[in-house]
LUMKOLTOR-89209 format. One record per residue (C-alpha): x, y negated, z; chain; residue in one letter; residue number from 1. Coordinates in Angstrom, 1 decimal. Example, Ala and Ser with C-alpha at 12.3 -4.5 7.8 and 13.67 -1.06 7.14 Angstrom:
BEGIN
+--------+--------+--------+----+----+-----+
:      u :      v :      w : ch : aa :   i :
+--------+--------+--------+----+----+-----+
:   12.3 :    4.5 :    7.8 :  A :  A :   1 :
:   13.7 :    1.1 :    7.1 :  A :  S :   2 :
+--------+--------+--------+----+----+-----+
! end
This chain:
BEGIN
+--------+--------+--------+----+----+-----+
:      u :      v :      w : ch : aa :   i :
+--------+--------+--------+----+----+-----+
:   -9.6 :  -16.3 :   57.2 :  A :  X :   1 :
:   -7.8 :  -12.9 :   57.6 :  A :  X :   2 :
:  -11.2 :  -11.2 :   55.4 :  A :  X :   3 :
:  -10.2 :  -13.8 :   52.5 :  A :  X :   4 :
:   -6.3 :  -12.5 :   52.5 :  A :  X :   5 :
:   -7.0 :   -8.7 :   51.3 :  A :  X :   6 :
:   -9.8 :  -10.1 :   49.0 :  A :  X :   7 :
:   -7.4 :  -12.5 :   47.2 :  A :  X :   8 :
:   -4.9 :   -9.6 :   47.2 :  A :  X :   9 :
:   -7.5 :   -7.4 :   45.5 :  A :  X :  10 :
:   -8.7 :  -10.2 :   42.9 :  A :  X :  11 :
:   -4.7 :  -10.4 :   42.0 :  A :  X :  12 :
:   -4.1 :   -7.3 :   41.7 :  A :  X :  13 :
:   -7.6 :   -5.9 :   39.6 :  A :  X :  14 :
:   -6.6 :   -9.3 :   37.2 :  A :  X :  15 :
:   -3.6 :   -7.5 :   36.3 :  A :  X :  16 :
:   -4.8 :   -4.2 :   35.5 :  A :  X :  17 :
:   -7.2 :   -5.5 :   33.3 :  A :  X :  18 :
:   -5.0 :   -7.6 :   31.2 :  A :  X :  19 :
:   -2.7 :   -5.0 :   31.0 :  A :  X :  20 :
:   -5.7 :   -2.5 :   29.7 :  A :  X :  21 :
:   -6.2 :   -5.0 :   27.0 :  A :  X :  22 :
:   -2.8 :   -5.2 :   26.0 :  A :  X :  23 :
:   -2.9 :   -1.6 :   25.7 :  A :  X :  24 :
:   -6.3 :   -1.1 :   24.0 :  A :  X :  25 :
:   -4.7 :   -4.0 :   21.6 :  A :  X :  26 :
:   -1.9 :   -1.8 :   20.5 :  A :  X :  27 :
:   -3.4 :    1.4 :   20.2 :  A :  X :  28 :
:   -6.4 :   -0.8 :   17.6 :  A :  X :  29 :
:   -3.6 :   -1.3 :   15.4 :  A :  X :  30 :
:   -0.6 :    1.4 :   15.0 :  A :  X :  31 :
:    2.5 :    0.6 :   13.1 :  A :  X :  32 :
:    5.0 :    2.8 :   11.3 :  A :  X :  33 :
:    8.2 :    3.1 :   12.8 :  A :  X :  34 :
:   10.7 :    0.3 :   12.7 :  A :  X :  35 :
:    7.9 :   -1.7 :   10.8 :  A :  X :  36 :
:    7.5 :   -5.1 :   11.9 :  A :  X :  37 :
:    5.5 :   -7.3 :    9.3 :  A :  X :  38 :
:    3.2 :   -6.3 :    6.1 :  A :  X :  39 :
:    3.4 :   -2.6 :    7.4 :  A :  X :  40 :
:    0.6 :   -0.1 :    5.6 :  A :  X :  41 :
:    0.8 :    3.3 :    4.3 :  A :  X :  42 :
:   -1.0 :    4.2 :    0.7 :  A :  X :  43 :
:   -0.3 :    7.8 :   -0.2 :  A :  X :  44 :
:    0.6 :    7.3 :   -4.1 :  A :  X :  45 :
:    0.7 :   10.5 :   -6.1 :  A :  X :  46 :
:    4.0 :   11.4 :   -7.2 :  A :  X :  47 :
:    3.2 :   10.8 :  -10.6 :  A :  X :  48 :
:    0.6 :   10.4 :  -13.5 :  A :  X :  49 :
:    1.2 :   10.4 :  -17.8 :  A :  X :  50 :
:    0.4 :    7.7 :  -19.1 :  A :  X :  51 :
:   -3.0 :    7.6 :  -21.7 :  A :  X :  52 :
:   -1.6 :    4.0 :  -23.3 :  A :  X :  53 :
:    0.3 :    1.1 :  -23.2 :  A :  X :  54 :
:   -1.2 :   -2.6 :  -24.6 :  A :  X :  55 :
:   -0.3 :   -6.1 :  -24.8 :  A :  X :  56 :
:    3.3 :   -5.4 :  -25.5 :  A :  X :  57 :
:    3.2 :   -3.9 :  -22.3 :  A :  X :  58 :
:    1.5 :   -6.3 :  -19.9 :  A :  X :  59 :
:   -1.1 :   -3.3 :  -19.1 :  A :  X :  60 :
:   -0.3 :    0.7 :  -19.0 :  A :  X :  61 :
:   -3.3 :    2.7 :  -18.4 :  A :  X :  62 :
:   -2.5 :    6.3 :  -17.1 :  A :  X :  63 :
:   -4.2 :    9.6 :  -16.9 :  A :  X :  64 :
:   -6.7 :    9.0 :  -13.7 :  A :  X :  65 :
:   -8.0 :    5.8 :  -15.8 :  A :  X :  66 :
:   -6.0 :    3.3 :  -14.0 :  A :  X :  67 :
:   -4.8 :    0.2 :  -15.2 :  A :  X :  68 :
:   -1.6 :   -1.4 :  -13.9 :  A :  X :  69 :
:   -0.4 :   -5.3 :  -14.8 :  A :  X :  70 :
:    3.8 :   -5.0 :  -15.4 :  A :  X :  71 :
:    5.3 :   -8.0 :  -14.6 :  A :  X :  72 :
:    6.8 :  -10.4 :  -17.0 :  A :  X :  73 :
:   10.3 :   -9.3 :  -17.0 :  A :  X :  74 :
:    9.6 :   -5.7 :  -17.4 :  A :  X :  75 :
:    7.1 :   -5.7 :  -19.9 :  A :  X :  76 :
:    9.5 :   -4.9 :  -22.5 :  A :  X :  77 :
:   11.2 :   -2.0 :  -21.0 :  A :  X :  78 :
:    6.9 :   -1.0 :  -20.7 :  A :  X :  79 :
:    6.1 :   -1.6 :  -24.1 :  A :  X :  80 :
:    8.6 :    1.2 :  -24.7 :  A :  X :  81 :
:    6.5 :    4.0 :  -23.0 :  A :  X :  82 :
:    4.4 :    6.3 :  -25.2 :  A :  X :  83 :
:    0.9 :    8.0 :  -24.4 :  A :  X :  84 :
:    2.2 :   11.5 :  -22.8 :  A :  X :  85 :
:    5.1 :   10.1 :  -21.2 :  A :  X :  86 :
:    5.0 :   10.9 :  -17.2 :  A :  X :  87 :
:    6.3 :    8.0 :  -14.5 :  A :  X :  88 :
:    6.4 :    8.2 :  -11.4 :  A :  X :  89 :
:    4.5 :    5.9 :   -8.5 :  A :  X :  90 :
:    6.5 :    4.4 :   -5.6 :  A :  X :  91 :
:    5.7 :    1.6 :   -3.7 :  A :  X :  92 :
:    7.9 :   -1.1 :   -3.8 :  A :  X :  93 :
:    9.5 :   -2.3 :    0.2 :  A :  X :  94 :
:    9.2 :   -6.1 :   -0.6 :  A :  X :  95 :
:    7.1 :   -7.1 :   -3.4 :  A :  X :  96 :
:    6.8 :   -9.9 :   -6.0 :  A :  X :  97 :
:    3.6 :  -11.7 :   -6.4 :  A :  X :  98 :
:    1.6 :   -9.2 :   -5.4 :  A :  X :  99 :
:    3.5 :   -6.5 :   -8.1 :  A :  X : 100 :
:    3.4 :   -3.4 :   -5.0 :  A :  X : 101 :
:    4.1 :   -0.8 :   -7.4 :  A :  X : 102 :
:    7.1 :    0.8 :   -9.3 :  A :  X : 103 :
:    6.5 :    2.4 :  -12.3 :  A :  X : 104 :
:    9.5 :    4.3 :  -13.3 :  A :  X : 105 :
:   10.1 :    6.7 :  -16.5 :  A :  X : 106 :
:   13.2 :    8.7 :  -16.4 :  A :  X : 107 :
:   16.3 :    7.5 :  -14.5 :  A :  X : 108 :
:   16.1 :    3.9 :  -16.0 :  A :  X : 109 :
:   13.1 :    2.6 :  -17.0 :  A :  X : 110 :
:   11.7 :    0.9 :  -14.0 :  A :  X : 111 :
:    8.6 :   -1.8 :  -14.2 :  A :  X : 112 :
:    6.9 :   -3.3 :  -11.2 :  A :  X : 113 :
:    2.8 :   -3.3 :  -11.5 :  A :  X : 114 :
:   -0.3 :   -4.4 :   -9.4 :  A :  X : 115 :
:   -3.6 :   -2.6 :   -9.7 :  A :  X : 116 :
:   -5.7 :   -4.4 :  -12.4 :  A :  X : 117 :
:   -8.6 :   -2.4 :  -12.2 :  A :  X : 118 :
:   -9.5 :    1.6 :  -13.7 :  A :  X : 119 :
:  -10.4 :    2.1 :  -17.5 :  A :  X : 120 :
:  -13.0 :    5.0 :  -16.9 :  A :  X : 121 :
:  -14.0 :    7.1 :  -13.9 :  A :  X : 122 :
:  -11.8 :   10.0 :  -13.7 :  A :  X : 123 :
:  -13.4 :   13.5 :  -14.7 :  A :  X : 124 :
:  -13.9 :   15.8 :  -11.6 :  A :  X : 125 :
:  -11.5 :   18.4 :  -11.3 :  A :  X : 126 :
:  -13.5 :   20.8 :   -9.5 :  A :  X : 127 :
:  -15.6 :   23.8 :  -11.2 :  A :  X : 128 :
:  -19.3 :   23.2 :  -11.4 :  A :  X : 129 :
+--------+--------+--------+----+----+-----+
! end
C-alpha cells in the first residue's frame, strides 16, 4: 500500500504537466495580435496603387498590379467617379460588411469599401533581367 501512494502522487502530478504542455503548445500554434480577441489576421496592404479603370458604374476598379476589387452597393457611385491615374489608398477595414475587407479611399473623402474579385493580368516583374 505505501509503494501505491508515491505512484499515485507521481501519475497526478506528470497528468498535470502534460496538460499544461498542451495548453502551451496550443497557444504558441496560433499567435494573436495584441488586444485581438476574434477574426484577428494581419495582411500587409501596400499603401497605395493608381488605378488602370473603373467599370460597371463602379461595381469593379481594377488598379495598377491587375487587381480587381467589388465596391459595394452604396459606394459605387462615389467609385464610378475615379479616373484611370487617380491614386487610392488600401486599408483594411476593423469590422467588415459582407465580406467588403477593404477601403479604398481617394483623397480626403472619397471612401468605398471592396473585396477581392480576382486580378485582371499578372503583374509585370519589376526586377531587371
Amino acid at each position: 500500500m505505501k509503494l501505491l501512494r508515491p505512484i499515485s502522487a507521481l501519475i497526478t502530478v506528470l497528468l498535470l504537466f502534460s496538460f499544461n504542455r498542451a495548453a502551451a503548445q496550443a497557444e504558441a500554434a496560433a499567435p494573436q495580435l495584441p488586444g485581438c480577441a476574434w477574426n484577428c489576421y494581419s495582411v500587409v496592404l501596400p499603401y497605395g496603387l493608381y488605378v488602370r479603370e473603373v467599370n460597371d458604374g463602379g461595381s469593379f476598379v481594377t488598379l495598377e498590379d491587375g487587381s480587381v476589387w467589388e465596391i459595394r452597393g452604396p459606394q459605387r457611385p462615389v467609385a464610378s467617379s475615379w479616373q484611370a491615374g487617380d491614386f487610392v489608398q488600401l486599408r483594411t477595414i476593423a469590422s467588415p460588411v459582407q465580406n467588403y475587407d477593404i477601403l479604398l479611399s481617394h483623397g480626403d473623402s472619397d471612401r468605398a469599401e471592396a473585396r477581392l474579385a480576382g486580378r485582371d493580368r499578372v503583374p509585370a516583374s519589376r526586377l531587371p533581367d
